[in-house]
Structure formats: C-alpha cells, structure tokens
C-alpha positions, 0 to 999 in steps of 0.5 A: 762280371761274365765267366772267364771260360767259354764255348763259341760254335761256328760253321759246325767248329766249336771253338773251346777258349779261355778267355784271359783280359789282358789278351783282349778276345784276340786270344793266341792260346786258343785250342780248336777242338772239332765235334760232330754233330749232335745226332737226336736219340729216339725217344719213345713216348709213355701213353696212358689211356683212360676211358669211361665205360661204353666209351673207345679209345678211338684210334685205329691199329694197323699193319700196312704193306711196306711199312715196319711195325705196329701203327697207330692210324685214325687218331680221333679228334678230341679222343682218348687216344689224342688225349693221351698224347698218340698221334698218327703213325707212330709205331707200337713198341710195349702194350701194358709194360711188355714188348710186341714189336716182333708179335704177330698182329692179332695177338697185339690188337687182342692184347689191347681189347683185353685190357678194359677201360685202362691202357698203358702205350709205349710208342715211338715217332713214325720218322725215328722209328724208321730211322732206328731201324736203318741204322740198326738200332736195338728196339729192346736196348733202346726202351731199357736205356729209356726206361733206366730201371727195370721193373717186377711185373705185379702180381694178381693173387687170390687167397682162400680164407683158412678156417684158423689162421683166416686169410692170413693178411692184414693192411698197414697205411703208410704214414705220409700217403694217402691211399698207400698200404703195406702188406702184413703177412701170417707166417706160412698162412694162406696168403703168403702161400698165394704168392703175397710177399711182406711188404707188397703194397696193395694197390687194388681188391677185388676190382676196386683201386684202393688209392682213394681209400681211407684204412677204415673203409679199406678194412670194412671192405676187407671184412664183406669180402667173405672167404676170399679176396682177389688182390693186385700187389706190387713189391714197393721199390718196383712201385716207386719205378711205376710212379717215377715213370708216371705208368700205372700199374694195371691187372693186365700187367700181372703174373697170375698166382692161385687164380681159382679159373682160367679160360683155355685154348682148346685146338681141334682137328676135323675128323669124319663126324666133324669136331663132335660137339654142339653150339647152342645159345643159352640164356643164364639166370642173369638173363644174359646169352651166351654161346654154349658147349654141349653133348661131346661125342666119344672119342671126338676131337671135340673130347680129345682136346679136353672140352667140357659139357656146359663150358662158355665159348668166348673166342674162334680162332683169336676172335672173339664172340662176343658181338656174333650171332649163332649162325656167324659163329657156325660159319667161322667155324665151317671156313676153319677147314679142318682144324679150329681154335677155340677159347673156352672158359667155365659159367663159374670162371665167366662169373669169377671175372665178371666180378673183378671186371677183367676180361676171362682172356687175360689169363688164358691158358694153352693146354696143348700148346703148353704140353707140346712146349715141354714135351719139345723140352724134354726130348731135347734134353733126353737127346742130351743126357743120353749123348753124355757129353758137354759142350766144352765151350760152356763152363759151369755156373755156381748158382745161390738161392734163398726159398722165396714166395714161390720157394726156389721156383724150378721145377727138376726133370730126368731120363727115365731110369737113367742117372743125371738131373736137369732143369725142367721148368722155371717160375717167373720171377722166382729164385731160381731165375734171379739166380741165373738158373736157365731151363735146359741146366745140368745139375753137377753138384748140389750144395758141394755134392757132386750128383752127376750119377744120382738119380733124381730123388736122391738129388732131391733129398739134398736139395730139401737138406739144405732148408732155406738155401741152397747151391748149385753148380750147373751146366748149359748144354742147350748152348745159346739157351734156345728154349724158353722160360716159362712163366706158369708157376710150378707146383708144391712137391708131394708124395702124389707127383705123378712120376710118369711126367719125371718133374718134381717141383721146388716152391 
C-alpha cells in the first residue's frame, strides 16, 4: 500500500496534494504552493595533508591579478595535495584551523612551509567562491555555519621538573581507547602552572604522537624524559569536535605556554655605519652550518633592536635562509635598502625544536612590533582616561570570572599618577576573554565597589580579596573595540613589576 501524502514538482511548481482514493488522482482539494528554487549553499572542503619526509606537498600557492583569494594551482598528479582531495583553483580560506583569506600572501605560504610533514586546508571551490563573493556572502559566517561548533585551539606546554612535587602530572588511559589518555594534575605543581589543565587529553610528547601507544610504553617514555617535557594537550570536548570533523589536531595549531625559547623578528634601520654587525657562516659541533650574528657595534641598529652575539639567522625580510648561501644573503640584504627584517632565534632555542621536529618559526616573536602595538594602546586610552568622559551610547557590562589555568587572564593598566583603571592586555583563552572582557575596558566597580577614583593598587588589593572569583563592571570607551586581543600569555603578579610600564598581571 503507497503513502496517502505526497509532493509532485512540475515546471518549477511543487504541487503539495493529499491524495483521497475515493476522489481518484483528479483531487479538486488540492493546494498549489510556489517554492523558489533551491539555491546550492558553498561548501568548503576539509584537506589534510600528510607527507613523508623529503617528500612535498606538490602543489603550488598563488595570488594571480583579477582573481580574489589565495589559489591553489599545479596540483600534481598522483601527489599529496590530489590525494588529499585539492584540486586546481580552489581558494584558500584556514590554514591549520585559522582564517587567512584577508592575510598578506607571504605570511600564508610562510604559515604553510612551517607547518612540517602535516597540514590541514580549509578550501572552497573556485566557481562558488566567487559566487560567494558577488552575493556578498560573509567567508567567516560561512565556515562557522560549516564547521557548527567551535573549537579551543591546543595547547603546546613545557614543564620543568620540580625537585619536590617532580613534573607534577601523571597520564591516565581512558577506558575503551586505545592510545587516548587523560591528564592528572598535582595541585598548584608545575605542570598546571605551565598551563595544563585536569582533564586535558594528551595527544603528543616531546614530538612523538601517543596514539599509538600503550600506557606502559607511554610511562617509560615519560620516565627518560629527564627534567622536562614538551607536551601538545587539548581539553576533551574541543577533542571530540577535531575527531567529529575528521581534522587533526597538529603543534601548528597551538597557543604557546612556558616555552623556554622563542625566535624574534628584529627590525632594523640603516644608519651611517650601515646595520652594525657581521654575517659569518659556522659550523656546530653536529657538523651542521648556519648563518651566524657576530660583533654588534655600540649603538648600532644592529644593538638597538636587541640583537645578540652567537644568535642564528633563520629568515631575511620573511624568507627563509635556509637553502642561500653567504653571499645571497648578503645580497638580500644589501637590496633592503635602509631597513631590514630579520628573524633570528638561540643555538640553544634552534636545538630545543629541532628535537621536537617543529619549525624555530612557528612561535616567532615580534619584540617591536609587539611594544609599538601596546604603546598605540596605552596612548589611546591615556587619551581617553584624561578626556574623563563616556561615550553615552555604551553601557556598562557586568562581567563574572573564576581564576583558571592561566588565572583571570588580563592584565590592569593606568595613567600615571591619575585615578582610573583599565583593561591592558588579554591572555588568549583565558577567563577574562570567556567572560566578555575586551582591552580597552574601563574598570567601574570591582566585586560591587565602585573604583572609578581608586588607583591601580587599590584596585588590585580588591581584586586579590575576592580569592577564586570575581566581578566586574565595566565600561567600553574604544566604541567599536578597534584594538585588538592579544594572544601572548601575561605575566605572574609580583612585588618585582616594574611600575614604569603601569601593568599588573592577574594569572
């Protein structure tokens, strides 16, 4: 016996009938409904890339005139990329889980070569993404509505034994998974201070995946690790949403915590003596060369910016040096003309992730950059404070937060000498962010206090009173919150902060 209910489309019409067999199909109760047609939503496409050492991903990225986006092109035959489902002329959109249709293009392809023998493409089809774009689609909608939940990044945490309470973690298997393990936590030990979380799942140490692992292999591993571990964790709902959506998780894709070296963006400014420092290639015990920074001149650009003797040079102007010789480097550097970018990193920070076999320049810092950033902040908002007045349009917010991992993850700033408090600087991912906190707050009242006339430390002495917790209510006087979160971790409040910067850190 068939369904008494239906649908029948003809010549665009869908015809929406209920069929009654005593009538026959000449049904006179029939209801003519008119639908538009169905218009085929983009759909970006999940490409995860593994290759084997010496091998490449065999395809090509490219910005080509008249054309929108980052595109794929030369997609080899039989290669990883075709393998892993790109094909030619799709565009770009995430590299590694984060958005770089609006980046510059040197900045994606540099995120790409940093990402070792894994890599993970969020891509959309060439014709639909430029239909996306004529009728105004939102990219960034789009792969949130693709994706449907969000996920915390991973984090990448180092940890340093203590001589009493030892590392301060231990690994638990979860029952029914094989290679899967939770994280167990010493109380205040030196692991949770690193930025572990109870719970975590572990999902790499000190380079090495665990998922193949059994528990005891896992522990004897744990036990030669000496006085420290680097371990990749991820909190294990974010981890259910990588495995839902079939991405890995990757070190690429880490927020950074206690990492003992970091390489830095130094940037310098020709003067009469030139950049004041030598270029000398060395070779290391290892027997391996590398391009070497020697003999700063006092006073030079080269000192300036912060360069150190014996430092490695690992990239000129966002290029790396790896494959050049001396003399093209000189040269790279010579057609700079008077200011320079380099990225330089420790012999010791080189070995530490060599070992961990991830790139010195995935976690590259910009010193300058990063002062001018918060100098451009700290001026805006002195502009602000002393003005003494609100935008009436913004109303205050009522913000609660419980000290976390990397406690309430915001840093408080001041005008000198001047009454008023404001929000500085915030740690990705922390407490302060989930809250709805943004940089740029005014601090009105702490726990129910009003503080609009206090000074900073005074403001600070409520805030440590109200232990685990706290509430604020604060105000937004950047309007359309123009500058932007940070996502370096702040620091540990001490009786040492140097008081000439006028931040103090709650972690």
């Amino acid at each position: 016996m068939r369904s008494s209910s239906g649908l029948v489309t003809i010549n665009g019409l869908t015809e929406k009938f209920t069929f009654n067999p005593k009538e026959g199909i000449d049904n006179p109760v029939m209801v003519i409904t008119e639908e538009s047609e169905s218009v085929s939503k983009p759909n970006p496409r999940l490409c995860v890339l593994k290759r084997e050492e010496g091998e490449t991903y065999a395809f090509n990225l490219r910005v080509e005139g008249g054309r929108e986006g980052h595109i794929i092109r030369n997609v080899a035959s039989g290669g990883v990329a075709e393998r892993s489902g790109l094909r030619d002329g799709d565009r770009l959109l995430e590299v590694n889980n984060c958005y770089v249709n609006d980046v510059p293009h040197p900045e994606v392809a540099a995120n790409i070569r940093m990402s070792g023998n894994q890599l993970c493409l969020l891509v959309l089809d060439g014709d639909e993404y430029e239909q996306a774009l004529s009728q105004g689609k939102d990219l960034k909608s789009l792969i949130r509505t693709n994706k449907g939940e969000s996920l915390n990044p991973p984090r990448l945490c180092h940890i340093r034994k203590d001589p009493v309470s030892g590392l301060g973690i231990n690994f638990i298997p979860v029952e029914g998974e094989k290679g899967c393990f939770s994280v167990s936590l010493v109380a205040g030990g030196t692991a949770a201070k690193a930025g572990v979380c109870k719970g975590d799942r572990l999902v790499w140490m000190n380079g090495a995946a665990v998922s193949d692992l059994t528990h005891s292999a896992l522990s004897r591993m744990l036990k030669k690790c000496g006085d420290h571990i680097t371990i990749l964790v991820i909190d294990s709902e974010s981890e259910k949403s990588y495995i839902k959506q079939r991405m890995p998780i990757l070190p690429s894709m880490a927020v950074p915590h206690n990492l003992p070296h970091r390489a830095r963006k130094l940037h310098l400014v020709c003067g009469p003596g030139g950049y004041g420092f030598l270029l000398r290639l060395e070779r290391t015990p290892s027997g391996r060369k590398y391009h070497v920074l020697r003999e700063m001149d006092s006073g030079s650009s080269a000192e300036r910016a912060g360069m150190k003797d014996g430092e490695i040079l690992l990239e000129v102007n966002g290029e790396s040096v790896e494959s050049l010789d001396h003399d093209e480097i000189v040269n790279r550097v010579k057609l700079s003309g008077q200011q320079v970018s380099l990225a330089t990193i420790t012999p010791q920070g080189l070995d530490f992730y060599s070992k961990l076999g991830l790139s010195p320049l995935l976690f590259c810092e910009d010193e300058s950059a990063e002062r001018e950033k918060q100098n451009m902040i700290l001026s805006s908002l002195t502009e602000e404070l002393l003005k003494n007045e609100m935008d009436a349009t913004c109303k205050p917010r009522l913000c609660s937060l419980q000290k976390g991992p990397l406690g309430f993850g915001f840093n408080l700033g001041c005008v000198p000498q001047r009454p008023g408090t404001f929000i500085s600087q915030m740690a990705f991912g922390g407490s302060g962010q989930s809250a709805g906190l943004r940089v740029g707050d005014v601090v009105m009242e702490v726990n129910g206090q009003n503080v609009e006339e206090k000074c900073v430390e005074d403001v600070i002495m409520l805030v440590k009173e109200g232990g685990h917790f706290l509430s604020l209510l604060v105000m937004d006087t950047t309007g359309d919150s123009k500058v932007k979160q940070t996502d370096k971790p702040t620091r540990d409040i001490s009786d040492s902060e140097e008081e000439d910067k006028y931040e103090i850190s709650f972690l």
